[in-house]
C-alpha positions in Angstrom: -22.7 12.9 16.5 -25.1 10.5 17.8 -24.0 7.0 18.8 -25.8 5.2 15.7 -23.4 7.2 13.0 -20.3 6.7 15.4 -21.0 3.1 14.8 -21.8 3.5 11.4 -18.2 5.3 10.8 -16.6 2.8 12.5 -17.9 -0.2 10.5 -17.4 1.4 7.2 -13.7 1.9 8.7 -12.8 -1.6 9.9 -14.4 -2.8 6.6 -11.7 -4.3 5.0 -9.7 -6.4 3.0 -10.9 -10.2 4.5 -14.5 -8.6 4.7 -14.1 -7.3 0.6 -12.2 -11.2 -0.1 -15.0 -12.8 1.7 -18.0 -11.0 -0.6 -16.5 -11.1 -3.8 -15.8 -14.7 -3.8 -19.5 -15.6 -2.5 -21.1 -13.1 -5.2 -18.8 -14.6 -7.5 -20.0 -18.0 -6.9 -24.0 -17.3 -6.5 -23.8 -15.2 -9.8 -22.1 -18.3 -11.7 -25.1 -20.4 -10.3 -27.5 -18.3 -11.5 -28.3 -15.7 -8.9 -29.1 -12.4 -9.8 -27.4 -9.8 -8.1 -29.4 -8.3 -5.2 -30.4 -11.7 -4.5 -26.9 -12.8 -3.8 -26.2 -10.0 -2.2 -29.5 -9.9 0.2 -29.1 -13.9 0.8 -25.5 -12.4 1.9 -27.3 -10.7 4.3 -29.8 -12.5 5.7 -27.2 -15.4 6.4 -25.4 -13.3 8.4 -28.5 -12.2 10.5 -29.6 -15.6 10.7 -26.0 -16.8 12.1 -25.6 -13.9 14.7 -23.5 -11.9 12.6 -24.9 -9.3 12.0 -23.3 -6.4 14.0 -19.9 -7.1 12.0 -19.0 -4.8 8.9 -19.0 -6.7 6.2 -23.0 -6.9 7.0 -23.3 -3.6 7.5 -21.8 -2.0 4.1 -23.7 -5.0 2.2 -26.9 -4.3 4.1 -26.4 -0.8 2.6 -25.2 -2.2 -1.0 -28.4 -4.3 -0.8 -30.6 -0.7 -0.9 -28.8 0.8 -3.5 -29.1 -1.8 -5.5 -33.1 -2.2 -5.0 -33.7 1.8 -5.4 -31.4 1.7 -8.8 -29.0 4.2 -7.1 -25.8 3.6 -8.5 -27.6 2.6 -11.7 -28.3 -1.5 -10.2 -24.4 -2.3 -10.8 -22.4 -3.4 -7.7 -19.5 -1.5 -8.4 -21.1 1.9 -8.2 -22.9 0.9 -5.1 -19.9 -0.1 -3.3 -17.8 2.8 -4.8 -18.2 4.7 -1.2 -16.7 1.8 0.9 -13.8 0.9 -1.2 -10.4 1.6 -2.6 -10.2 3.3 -6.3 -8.2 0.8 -7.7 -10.8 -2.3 -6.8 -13.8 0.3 -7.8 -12.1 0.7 -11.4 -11.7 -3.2 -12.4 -15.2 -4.0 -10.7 -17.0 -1.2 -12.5 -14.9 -1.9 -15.9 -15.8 -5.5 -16.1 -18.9 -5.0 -15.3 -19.5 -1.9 -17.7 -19.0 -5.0 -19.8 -21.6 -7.7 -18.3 -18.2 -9.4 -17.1 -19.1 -9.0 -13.5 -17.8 -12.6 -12.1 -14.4 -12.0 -13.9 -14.8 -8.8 -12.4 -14.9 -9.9 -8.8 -12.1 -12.4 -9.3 -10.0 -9.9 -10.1 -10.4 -7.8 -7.4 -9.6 -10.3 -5.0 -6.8 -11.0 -7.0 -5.9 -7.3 -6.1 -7.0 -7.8 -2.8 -4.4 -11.0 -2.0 -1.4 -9.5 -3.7 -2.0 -5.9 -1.0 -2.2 -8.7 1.2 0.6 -10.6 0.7 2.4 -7.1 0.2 1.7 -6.4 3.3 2.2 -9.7 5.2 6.4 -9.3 3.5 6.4 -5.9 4.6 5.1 -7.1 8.4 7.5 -10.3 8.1 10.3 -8.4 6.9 9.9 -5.7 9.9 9.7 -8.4 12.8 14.0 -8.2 13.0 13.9 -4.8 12.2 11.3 -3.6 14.6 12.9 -6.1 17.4 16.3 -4.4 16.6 15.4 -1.4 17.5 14.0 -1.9 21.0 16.9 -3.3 21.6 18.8 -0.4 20.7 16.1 1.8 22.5 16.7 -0.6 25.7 20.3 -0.6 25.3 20.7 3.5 25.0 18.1 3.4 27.8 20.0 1.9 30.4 23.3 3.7 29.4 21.6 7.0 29.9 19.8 6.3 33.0 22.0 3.7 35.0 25.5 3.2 33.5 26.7 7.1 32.7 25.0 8.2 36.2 27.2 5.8 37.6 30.4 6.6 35.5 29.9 10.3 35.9 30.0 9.7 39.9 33.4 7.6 39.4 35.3 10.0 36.6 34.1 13.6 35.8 33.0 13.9 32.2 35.5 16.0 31.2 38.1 13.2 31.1 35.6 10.4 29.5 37.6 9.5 26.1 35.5 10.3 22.7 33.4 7.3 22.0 32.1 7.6 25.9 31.2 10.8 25.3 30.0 10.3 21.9 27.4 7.4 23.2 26.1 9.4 26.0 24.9 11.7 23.3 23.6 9.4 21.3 21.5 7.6 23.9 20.5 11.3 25.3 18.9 12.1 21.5 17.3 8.6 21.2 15.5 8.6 25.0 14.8 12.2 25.0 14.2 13.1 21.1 12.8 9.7 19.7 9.6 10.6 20.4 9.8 13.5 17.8 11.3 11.1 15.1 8.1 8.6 16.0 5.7 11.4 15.2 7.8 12.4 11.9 7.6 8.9 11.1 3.8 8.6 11.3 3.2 12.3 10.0 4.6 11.0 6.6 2.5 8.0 6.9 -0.2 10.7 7.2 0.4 12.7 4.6 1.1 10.1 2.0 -1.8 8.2 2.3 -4.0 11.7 2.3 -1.4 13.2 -1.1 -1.3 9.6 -3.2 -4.2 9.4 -4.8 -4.4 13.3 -5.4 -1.7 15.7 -5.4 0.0 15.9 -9.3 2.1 18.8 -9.4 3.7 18.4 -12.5 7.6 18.7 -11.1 7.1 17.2 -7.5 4.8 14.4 -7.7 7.6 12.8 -10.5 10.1 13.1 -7.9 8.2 11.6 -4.6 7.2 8.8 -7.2 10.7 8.0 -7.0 10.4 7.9 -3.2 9.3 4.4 -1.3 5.8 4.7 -0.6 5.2 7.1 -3.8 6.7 4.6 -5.8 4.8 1.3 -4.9 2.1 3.2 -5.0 2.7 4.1 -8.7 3.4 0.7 -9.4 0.0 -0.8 -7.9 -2.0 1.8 -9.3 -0.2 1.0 -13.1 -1.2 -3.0 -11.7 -5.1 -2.3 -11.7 -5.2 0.1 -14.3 -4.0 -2.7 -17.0 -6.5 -4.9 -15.3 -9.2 -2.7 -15.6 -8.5 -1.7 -19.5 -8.1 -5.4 -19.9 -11.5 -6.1 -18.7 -13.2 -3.5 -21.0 -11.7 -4.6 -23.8 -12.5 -8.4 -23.5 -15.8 -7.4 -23.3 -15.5 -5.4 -26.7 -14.9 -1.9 -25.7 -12.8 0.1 -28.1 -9.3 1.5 -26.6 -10.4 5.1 -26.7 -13.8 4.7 -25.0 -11.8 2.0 -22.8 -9.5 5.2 -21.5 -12.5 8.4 -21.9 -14.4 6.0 -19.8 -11.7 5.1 -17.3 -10.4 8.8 -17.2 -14.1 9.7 -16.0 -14.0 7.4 -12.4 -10.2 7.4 -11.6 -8.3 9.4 -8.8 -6.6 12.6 -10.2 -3.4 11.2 -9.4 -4.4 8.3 -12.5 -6.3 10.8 -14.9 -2.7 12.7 -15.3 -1.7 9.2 -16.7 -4.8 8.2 -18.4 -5.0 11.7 -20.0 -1.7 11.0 -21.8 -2.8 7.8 -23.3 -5.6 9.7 -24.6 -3.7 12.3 -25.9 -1.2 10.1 -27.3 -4.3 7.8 -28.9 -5.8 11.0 -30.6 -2.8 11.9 -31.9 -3.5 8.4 -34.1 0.3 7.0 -36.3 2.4 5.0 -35.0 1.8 5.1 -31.3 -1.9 5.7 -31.4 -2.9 3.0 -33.5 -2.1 0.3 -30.8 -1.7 -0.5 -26.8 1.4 1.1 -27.1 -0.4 4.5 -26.1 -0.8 3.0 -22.7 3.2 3.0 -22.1 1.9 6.9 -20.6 5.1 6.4 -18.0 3.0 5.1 -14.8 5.0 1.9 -15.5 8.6 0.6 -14.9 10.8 -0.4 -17.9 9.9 -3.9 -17.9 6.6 -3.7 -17.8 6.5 -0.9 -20.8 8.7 -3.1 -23.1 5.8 -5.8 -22.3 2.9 -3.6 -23.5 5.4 -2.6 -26.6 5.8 -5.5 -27.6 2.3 -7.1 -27.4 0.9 -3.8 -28.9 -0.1 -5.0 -32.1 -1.4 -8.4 -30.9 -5.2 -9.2 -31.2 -5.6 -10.5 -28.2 -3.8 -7.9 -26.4 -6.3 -7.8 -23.5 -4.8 -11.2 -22.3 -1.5 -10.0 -22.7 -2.4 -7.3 -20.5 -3.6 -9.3 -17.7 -0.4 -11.3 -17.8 1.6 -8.2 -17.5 -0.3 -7.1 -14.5 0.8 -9.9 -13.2 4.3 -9.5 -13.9 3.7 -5.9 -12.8 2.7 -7.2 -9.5 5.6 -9.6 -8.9 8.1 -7.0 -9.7 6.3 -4.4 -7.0 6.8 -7.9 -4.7 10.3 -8.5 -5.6 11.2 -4.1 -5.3 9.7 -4.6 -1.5 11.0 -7.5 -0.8 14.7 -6.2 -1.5 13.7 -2.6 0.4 12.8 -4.7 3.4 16.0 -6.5 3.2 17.9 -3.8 2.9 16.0 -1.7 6.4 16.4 -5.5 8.2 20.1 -5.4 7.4 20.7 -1.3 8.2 19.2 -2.4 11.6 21.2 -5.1 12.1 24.7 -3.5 11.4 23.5 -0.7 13.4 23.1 -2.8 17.0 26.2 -4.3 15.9 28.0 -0.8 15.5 26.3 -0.1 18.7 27.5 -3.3 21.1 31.0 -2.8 19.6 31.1 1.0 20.4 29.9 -0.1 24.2 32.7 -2.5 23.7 35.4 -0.2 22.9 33.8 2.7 25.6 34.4 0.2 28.5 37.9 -0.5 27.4 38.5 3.1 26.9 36.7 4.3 30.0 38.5 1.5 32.2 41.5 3.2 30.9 40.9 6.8 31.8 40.2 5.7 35.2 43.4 4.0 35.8 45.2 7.1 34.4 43.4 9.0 36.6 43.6 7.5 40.3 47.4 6.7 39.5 47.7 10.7 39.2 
């Protein structure tokens, strides 16, 4: 590999969620004034040339959005000729509003998307400061135990007549100097593997239960946000239900055509359920969210009710992090505590053993 497509890897890596922010809201803006699309998105371009920036990624992918655009590859929409550089979720409500001649609303949306993964993220990182600082202490404290305090003791009172919790702590900080780097690795191996599984492994009895798992499960739950987005967005701009889904079914992940299947199948099946939004309750949401779309169902203007729900969708999925976080910061904080108290008690009892033993 030659250094040009190293770099060219790299950009298309590092291009991410400020970079996507940035664009959408200055496409946005230069449609709404009456730009037509490759010109927005070659003046994009050319200002950041102009202003020495055009080595950073955000050029780079839009410099290569630019010439799809002009051959017609990707059929001249945006969506399709940034579907290579970005997430699934942002390519389905760009390409469905857009599929519809909705593109700004389109774009809004996505950075809507874009700022909630954001702010998602910014709890997660908040929530993990204490957490994170926690456990170097622990690491620290179990560091020095093993490599300068039980040396020490073992030199003063042979190990055989340490009392439980000494003996019990000496074991502990042996596994967590000696065997944390294994549970580091585990830790980013299932990092690994979920973010290479989500969007496509569906086997019909395990995928249910690791969407019950953290990760999995606010996975679901963002995926369920963008898909009510993106049906919202077709059908505002006058899209009928079914195509809304056959249409939808053809571009998602197959982790979302499992779910998007089901509405279709539910829709064919025409009554009760069919009839309505209703076949969208295909269990990728939580409770609240399906009592939402059951309710507003029948509604004309169900497509707004849909985009409100997204939202509530998305304040739930903060509020279900939010707690998880508190719950990790709390464990970790309960754990040092446990850990001072047992150093506490190993001292006393230690102190103890030595009297016994030099009055014998």
């Amino acid at each position: 590999m030659n250094i040009n497509a190293m770099n060219d890897k790299l950009n298309s890596w590092i291009f991410g969620a400020k970079d996507r922010i940035e664009i959408y809201n200055m496409i946005a803006e230069m449609l709404e004034n009456g730009i037509s699309l490759p010109n927005a998105v070659e003046k994009f371009t050319l200002g950041k040339q102009r202003f020495g920036m055009e080595k950073d990624a955000s050029t780079f992918v839009m410099k290569k959005v630019y010439l799809r655009l002009s051959s017609g590859d990707g059929g001249v929409m945006l969506s399709r000729a940034l579907r290579k550089e970005i997430p699934e979720d942002e390519f389905m409500i760009l390409f469905s509003a857009e599929e519809n001649g909705l593109l700004i609303n389109g774009l809004r949306d996505a950075v809507y998307l874009l700022e909630t993964k954001k702010m998602i993220s910014s709890t997660i990182k908040e929530a993990l400061i204490v957490p994170v600082i926690l456990v170097l202490l622990v690491v620290v404290m179990m560091a020095i135990l093993q490599f300068k305090v039980m040396p020490i003791i073992a030199d003063v009172l042979e190990p055989s007549k340490w009392p439980t919790i000494a003996i019990n702590l000496n074991a502990a900080s042996h596994f967590v100097i000696y065997d944390g780097i294994f549970i580091l690795g585990l830790c980013c191996l299932i990092l690994f593997v979920f973010n290479k599984s989500a969007p496509v492994y569906t086997h019909y009895k395990i995928r249910p239960i690791l969407d019950k798992l953290p990760l999995y499960s606010h996975y679901k739950q963002m995926q369920g946000t963008s898909f009510l987005m993106s049906v919202s967005a077709m059908l505002s701009g006058g899209t009928a239900l079914s195509k809304t889904l056959k249409t939808l079914n053809d571009y998602a992940s197959p982790y979302m055509r499992v779910f998007i299947r089901r509405s279709i199948n539910i829709q064919s099946r025409g009554g009760e359920t069919g009839s309505n939004g209703e076949c969208l309750n295909n269990n990728l949401f939580n409770k609240s969210v399906s009592f939402g779309i059951y309710i507003y169902g029948d509604l004309e203007d169900f497509q707004k009710s849909l985009y409100v729900i997204s939202k509530k969708s998305t304040k739930d999925l903060l509020a279900g992090i939010t707690t998880l976080m508190t719950v990790i910061r709390n464990t970790a904080l309960v754990t040092l505590l446990a850990i001072v108290v047992s150093i506490i008690s190993m001292i006393s009892g230690l102190t103890a053993a030595m009297q016994t033993a030099s009055s014998m």
